[in-house]
Residue frames as a rotation matrix with the C-alpha (Angstrom) as fourth column:
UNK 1
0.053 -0.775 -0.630 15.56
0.569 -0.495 0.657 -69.31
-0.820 -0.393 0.415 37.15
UNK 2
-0.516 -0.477 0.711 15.35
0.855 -0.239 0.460 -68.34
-0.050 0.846 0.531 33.86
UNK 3
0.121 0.992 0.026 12.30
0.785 -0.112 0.609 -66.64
0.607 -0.054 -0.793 34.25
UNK 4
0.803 0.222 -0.552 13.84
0.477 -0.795 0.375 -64.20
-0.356 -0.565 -0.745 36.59
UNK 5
-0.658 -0.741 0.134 16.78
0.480 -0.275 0.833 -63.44
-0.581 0.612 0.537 33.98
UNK 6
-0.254 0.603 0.756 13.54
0.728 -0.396 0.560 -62.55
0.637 0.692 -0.339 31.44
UNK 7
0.598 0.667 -0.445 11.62
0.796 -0.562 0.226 -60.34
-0.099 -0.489 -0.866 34.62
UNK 8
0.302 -0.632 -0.713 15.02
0.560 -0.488 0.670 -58.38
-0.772 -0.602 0.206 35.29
UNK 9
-0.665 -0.722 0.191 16.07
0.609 -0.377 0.698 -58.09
-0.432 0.580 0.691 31.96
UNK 10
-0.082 0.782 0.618 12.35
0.659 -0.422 0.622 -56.26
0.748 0.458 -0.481 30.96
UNK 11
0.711 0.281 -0.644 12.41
0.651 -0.609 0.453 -54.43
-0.265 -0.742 -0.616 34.30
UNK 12
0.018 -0.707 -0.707 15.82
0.301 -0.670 0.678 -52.88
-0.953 -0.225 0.200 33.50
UNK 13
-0.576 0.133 0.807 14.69
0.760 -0.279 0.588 -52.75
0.303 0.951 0.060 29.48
UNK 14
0.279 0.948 0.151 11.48
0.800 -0.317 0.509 -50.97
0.531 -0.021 -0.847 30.63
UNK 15
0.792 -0.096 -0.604 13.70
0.314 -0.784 0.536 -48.19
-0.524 -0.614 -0.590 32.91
UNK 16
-0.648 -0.762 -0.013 16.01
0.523 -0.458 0.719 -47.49
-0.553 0.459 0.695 30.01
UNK 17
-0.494 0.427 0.757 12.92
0.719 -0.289 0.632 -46.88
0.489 0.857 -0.164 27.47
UNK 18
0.573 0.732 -0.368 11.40
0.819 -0.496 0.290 -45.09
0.030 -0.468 -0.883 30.49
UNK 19
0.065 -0.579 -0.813 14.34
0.311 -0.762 0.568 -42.62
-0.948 -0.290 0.130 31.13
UNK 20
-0.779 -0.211 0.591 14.85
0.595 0.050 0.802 -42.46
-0.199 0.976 0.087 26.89
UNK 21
-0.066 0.935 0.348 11.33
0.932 -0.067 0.355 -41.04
0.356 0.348 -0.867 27.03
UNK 22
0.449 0.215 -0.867 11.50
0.838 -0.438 0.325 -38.81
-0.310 -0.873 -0.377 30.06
UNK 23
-0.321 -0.546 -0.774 14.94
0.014 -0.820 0.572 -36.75
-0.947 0.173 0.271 28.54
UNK 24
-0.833 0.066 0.549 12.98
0.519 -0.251 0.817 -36.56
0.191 0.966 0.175 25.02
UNK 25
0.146 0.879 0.454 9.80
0.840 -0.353 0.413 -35.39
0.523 0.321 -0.789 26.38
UNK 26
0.696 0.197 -0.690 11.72
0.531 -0.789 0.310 -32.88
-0.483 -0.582 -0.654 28.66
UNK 27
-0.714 -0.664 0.220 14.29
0.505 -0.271 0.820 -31.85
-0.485 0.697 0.529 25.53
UNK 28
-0.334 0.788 0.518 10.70
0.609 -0.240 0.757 -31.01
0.720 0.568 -0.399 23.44
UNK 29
0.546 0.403 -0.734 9.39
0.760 -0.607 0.233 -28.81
-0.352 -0.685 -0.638 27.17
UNK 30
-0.032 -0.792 -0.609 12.57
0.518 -0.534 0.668 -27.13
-0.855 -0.295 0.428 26.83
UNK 31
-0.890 -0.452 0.060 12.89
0.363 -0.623 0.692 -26.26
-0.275 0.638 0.719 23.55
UNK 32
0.097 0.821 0.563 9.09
0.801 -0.400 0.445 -25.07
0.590 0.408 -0.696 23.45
UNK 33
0.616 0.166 -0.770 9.95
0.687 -0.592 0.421 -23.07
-0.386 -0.788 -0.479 26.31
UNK 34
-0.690 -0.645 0.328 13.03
0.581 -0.223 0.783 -21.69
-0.432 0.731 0.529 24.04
UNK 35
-0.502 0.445 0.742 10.66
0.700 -0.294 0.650 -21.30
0.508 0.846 -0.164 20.92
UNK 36
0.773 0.611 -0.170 7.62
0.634 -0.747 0.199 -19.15
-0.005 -0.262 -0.965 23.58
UNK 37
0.505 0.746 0.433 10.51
0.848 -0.336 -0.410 -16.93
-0.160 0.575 -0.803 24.23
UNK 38
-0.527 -0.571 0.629 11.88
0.587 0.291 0.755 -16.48
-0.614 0.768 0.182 21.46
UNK 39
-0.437 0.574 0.692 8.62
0.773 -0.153 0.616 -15.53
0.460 0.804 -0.377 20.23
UNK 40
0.753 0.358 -0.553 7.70
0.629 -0.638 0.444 -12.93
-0.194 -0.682 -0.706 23.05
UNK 41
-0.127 -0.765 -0.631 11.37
0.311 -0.635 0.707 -11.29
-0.942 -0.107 0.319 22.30
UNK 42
-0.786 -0.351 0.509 10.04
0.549 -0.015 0.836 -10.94
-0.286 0.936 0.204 18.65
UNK 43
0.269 0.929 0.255 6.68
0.911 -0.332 0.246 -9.70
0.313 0.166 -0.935 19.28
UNK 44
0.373 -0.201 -0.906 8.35
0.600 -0.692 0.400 -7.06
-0.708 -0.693 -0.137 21.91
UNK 45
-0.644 -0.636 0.425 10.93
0.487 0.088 0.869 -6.59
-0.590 0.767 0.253 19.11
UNK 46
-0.320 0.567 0.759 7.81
0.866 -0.150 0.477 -5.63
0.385 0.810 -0.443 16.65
UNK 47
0.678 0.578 -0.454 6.27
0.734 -0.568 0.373 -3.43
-0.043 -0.586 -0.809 19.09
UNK 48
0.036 -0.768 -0.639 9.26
0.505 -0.538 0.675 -1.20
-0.862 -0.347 0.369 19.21
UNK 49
-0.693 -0.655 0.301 9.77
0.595 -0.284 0.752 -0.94
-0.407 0.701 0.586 15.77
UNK 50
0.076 0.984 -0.160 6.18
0.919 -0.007 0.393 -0.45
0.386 -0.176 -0.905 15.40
UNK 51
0.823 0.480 -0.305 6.76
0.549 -0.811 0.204 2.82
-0.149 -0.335 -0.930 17.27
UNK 52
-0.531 -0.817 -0.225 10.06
0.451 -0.498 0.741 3.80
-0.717 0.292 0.633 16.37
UNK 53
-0.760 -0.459 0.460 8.21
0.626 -0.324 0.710 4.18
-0.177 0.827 0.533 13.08
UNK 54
0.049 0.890 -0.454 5.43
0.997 -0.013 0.083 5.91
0.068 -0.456 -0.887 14.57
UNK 55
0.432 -0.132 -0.892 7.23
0.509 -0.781 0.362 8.31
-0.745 -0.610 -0.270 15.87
UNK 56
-0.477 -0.868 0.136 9.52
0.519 -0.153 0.841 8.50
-0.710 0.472 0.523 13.25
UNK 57
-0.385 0.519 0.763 6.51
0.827 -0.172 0.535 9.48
0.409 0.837 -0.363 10.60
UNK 58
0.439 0.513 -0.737 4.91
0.884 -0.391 0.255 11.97
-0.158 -0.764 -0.626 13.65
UNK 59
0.034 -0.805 -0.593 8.13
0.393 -0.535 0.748 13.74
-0.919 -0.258 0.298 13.59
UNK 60
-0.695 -0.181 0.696 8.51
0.704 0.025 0.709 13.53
-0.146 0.983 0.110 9.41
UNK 61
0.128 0.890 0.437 5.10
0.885 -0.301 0.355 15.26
0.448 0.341 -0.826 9.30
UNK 62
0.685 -0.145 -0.714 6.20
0.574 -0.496 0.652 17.97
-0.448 -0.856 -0.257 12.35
UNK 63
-0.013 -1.000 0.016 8.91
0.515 0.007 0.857 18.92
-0.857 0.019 0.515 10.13
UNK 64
-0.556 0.125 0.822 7.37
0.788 -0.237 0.568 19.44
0.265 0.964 0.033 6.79
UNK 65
0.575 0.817 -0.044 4.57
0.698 -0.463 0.546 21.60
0.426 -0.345 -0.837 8.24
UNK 66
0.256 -0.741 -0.621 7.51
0.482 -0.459 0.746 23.75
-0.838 -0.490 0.240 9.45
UNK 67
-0.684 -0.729 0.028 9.38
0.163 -0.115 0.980 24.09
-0.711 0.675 0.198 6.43
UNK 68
-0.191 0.681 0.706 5.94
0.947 -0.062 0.316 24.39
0.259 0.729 -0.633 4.59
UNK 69
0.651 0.417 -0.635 5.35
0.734 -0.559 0.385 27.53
-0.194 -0.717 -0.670 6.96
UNK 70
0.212 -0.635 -0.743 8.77
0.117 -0.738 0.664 28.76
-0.970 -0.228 -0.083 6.64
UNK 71
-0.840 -0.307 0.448 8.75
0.457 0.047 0.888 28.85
-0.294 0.951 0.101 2.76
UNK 72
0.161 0.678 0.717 5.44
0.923 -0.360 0.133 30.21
0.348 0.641 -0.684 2.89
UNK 73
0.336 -0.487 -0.806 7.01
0.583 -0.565 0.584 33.21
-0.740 -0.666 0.094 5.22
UNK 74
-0.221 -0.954 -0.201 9.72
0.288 -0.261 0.921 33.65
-0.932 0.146 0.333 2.73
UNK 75
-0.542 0.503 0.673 7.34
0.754 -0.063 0.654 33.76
0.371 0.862 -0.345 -0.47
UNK 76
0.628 0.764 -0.148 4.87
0.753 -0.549 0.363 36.33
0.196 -0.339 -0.920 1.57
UNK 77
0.115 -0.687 -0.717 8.57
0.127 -0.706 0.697 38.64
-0.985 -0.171 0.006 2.10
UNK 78
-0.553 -0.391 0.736 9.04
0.692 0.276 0.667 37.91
-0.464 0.878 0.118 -1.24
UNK 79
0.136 0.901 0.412 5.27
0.972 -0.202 0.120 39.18
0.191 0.384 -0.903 -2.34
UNK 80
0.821 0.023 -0.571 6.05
0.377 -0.772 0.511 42.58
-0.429 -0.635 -0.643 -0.25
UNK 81
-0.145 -0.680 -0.719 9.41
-0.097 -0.713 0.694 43.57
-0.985 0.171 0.038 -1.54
UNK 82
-0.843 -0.315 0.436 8.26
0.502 -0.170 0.848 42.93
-0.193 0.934 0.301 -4.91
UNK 83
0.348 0.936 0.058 5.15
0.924 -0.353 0.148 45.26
0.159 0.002 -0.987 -4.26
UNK 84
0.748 -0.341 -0.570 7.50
0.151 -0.749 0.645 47.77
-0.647 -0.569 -0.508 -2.57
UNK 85
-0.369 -0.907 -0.203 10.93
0.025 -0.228 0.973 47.45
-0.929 0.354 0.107 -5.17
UNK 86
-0.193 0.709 0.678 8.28
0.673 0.598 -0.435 46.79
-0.714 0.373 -0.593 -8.43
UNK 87
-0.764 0.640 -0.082 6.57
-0.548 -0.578 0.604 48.42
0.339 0.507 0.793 -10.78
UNK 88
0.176 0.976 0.129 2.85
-0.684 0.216 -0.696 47.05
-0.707 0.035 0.706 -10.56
UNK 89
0.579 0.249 -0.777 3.23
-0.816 0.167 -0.554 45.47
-0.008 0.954 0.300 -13.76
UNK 90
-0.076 -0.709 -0.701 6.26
-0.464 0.647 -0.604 43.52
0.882 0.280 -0.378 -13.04
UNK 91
-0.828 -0.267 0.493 5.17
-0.561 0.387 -0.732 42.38
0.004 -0.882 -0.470 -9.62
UNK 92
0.518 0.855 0.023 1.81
-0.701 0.439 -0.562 41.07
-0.491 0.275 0.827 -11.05
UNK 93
0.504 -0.063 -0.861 4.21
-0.794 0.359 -0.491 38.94
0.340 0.931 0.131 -13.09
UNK 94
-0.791 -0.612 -0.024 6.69
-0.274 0.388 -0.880 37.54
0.548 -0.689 -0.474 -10.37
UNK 95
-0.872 0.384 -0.304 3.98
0.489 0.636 -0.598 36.59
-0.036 -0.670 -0.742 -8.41
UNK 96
-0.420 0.907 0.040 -0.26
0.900 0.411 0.144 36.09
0.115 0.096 -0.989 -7.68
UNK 97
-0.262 0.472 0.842 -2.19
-0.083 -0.880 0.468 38.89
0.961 0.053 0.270 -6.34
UNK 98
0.736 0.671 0.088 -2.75
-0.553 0.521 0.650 36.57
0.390 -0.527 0.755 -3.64
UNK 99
-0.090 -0.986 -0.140 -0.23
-0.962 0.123 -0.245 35.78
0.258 0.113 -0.959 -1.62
UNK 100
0.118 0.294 0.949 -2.36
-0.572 0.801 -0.177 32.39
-0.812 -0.522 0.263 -0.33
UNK 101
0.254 0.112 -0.961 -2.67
-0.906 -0.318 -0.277 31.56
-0.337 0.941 0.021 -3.72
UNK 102
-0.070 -0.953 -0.294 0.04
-0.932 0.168 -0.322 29.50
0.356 0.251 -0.900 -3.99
UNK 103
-0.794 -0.147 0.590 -0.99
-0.596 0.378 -0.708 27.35
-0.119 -0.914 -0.388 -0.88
UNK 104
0.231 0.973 0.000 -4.72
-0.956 0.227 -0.185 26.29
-0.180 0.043 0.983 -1.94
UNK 105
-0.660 -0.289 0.693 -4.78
-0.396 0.918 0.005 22.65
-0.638 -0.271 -0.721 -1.87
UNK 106
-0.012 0.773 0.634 -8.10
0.633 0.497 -0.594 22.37
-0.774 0.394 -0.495 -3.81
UNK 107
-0.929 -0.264 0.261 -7.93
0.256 0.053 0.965 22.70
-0.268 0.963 0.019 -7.60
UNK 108
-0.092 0.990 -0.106 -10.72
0.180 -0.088 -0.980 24.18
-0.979 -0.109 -0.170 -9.70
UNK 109
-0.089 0.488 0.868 -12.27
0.681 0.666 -0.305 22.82
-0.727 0.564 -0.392 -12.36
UNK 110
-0.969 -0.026 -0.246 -12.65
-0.077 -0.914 0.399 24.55
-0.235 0.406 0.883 -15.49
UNK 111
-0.311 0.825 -0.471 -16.27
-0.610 0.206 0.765 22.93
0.728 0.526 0.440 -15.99
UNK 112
-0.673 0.098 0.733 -17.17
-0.495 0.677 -0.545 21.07
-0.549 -0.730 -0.407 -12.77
UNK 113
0.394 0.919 -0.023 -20.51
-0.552 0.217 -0.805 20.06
-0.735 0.330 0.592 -14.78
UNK 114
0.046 -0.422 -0.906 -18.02
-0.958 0.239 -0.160 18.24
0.284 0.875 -0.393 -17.36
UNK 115
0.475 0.035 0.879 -18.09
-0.439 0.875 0.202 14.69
-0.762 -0.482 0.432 -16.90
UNK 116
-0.260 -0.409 -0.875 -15.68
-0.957 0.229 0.178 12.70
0.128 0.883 -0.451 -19.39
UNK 117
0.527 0.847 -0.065 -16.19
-0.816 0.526 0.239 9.85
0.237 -0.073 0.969 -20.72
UNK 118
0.590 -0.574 0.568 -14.40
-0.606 0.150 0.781 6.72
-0.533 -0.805 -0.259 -19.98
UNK 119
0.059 -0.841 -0.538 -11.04
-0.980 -0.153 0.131 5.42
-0.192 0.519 -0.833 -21.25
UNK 120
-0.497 -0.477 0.725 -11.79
-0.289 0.878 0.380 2.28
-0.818 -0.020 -0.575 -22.36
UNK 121
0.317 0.227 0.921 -13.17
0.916 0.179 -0.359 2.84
-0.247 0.957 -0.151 -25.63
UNK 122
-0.846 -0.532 0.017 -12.74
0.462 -0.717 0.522 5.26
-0.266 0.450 0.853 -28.13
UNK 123
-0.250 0.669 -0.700 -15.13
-0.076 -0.734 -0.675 8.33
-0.965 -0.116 0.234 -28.27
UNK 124
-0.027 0.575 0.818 -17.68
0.931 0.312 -0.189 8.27
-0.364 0.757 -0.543 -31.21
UNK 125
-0.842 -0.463 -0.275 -17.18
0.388 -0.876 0.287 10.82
-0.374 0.135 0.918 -33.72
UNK 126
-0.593 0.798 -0.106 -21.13
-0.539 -0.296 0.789 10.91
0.598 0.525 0.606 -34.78
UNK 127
-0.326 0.494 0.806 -24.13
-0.930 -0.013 -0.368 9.34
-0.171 -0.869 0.463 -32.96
UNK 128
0.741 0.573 -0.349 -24.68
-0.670 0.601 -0.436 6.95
-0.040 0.557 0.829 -35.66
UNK 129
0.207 -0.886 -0.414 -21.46
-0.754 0.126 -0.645 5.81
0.624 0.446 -0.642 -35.15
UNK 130
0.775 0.296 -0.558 -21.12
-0.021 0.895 0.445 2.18
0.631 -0.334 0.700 -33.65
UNK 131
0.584 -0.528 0.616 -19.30
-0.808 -0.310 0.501 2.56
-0.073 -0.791 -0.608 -30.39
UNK 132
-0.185 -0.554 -0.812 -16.19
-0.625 0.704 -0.338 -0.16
0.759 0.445 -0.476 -29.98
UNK 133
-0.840 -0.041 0.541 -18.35
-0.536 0.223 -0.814 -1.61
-0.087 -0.974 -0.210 -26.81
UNK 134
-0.131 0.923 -0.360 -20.90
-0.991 -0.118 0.060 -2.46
0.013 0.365 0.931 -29.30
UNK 135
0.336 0.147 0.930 -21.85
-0.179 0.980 -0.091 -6.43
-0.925 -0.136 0.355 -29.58
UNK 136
0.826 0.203 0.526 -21.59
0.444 0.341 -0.829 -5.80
-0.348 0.918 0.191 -33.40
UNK 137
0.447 -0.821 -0.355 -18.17
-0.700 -0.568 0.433 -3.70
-0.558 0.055 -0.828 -33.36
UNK 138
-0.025 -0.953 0.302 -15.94
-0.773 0.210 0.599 -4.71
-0.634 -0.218 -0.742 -35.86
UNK 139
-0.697 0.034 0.716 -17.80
0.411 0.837 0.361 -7.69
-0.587 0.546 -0.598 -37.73
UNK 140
-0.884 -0.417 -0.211 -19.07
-0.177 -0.118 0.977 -7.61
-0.433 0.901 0.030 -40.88
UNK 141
0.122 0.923 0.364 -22.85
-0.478 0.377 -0.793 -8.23
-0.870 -0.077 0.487 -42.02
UNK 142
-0.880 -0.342 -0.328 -22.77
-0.436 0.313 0.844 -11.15
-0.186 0.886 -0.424 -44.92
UNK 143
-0.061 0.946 0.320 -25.41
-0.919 0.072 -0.388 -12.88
-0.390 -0.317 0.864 -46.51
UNK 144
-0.745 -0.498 0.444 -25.77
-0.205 0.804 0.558 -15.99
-0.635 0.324 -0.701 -47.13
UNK 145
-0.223 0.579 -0.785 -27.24
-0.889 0.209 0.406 -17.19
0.399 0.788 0.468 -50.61
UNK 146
0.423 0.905 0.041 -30.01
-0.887 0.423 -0.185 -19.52
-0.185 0.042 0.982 -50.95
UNK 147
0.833 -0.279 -0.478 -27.31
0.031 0.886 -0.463 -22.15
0.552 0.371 0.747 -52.77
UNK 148
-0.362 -0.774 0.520 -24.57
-0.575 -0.254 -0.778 -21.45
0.734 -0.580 -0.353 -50.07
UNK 149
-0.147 0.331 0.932 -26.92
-0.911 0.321 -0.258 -22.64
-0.385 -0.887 0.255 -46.99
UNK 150
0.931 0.170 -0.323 -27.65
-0.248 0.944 -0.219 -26.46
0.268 0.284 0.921 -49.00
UNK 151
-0.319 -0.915 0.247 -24.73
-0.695 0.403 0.595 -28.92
-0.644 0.019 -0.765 -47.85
């Protein structure tokens, strides 16, 4: 008799640890399902901003290029009524000859063929002069006497 007190009580142990299991591994489904998304509403979420600031730079650029236009307008009225209200002399001063002038994006050199040298040493003011990249820069040349080198 006892024996079926031990069977029952392990059958009805063995369907508490079983159900104990069941609502933890379906608590751990759930909340991965949660966590996926969670993580899909953040990726979406990225994507948006992602173009918001797409656009937002599209636009930024759409704008300047306007205002780069309308300033070069207003400089090119400028050029004209001070050609027309002017002297020569004083309209050569107020502004280029050129009214693009202004606008050129690319810079010229006064020496393209110049090459400089580079900024991490100081430039030698003679040829004989021991650069500060030298091996010997800086130290001293001693000699040692004959009764110096004896220990």
């Amino acid at each position: 008799m006892s024996i079926w007190f031990i069977a029952i009580g392990s059958l009805a142990a063995g369907i508490v640890i079983g159900i104990a299991f069941t609502r933890r591994l379906g608590t751990d489904a759930i909340r991965v399902q949660h966590l996926e998304e969670k993580l899909e509403s953040l990726s979406e979420s990225h994507t948006e901003y992602r173009n918001n600031v797409s656009e937002h730079f599209n636009s930024t650029s759409e704008l300047i290029n306007q205002m780069t236009d309308s300033y070069k307008k207003v400089y090119e009225h400028l050029a004209v009524g001070a050609q027309d209200l002017c002297s020569d002399q004083v309209a050569e001063k107020l502004l280029p000859l050129q009214s693009d002038a202004v606008f050129e994006n690319e810079t010229v050199s006064k020496n393209q063929n110049q090459i400089d040298a580079p900024k991490d040493y100081a430039t030698k003011s003679n040829p004989d002069q021991v650069g500060t990249l030298s091996e010997g820069f800086g130290l001293k040349n001693t000699k040692v006497g004959p009764d110096k080198n004896k220990t």
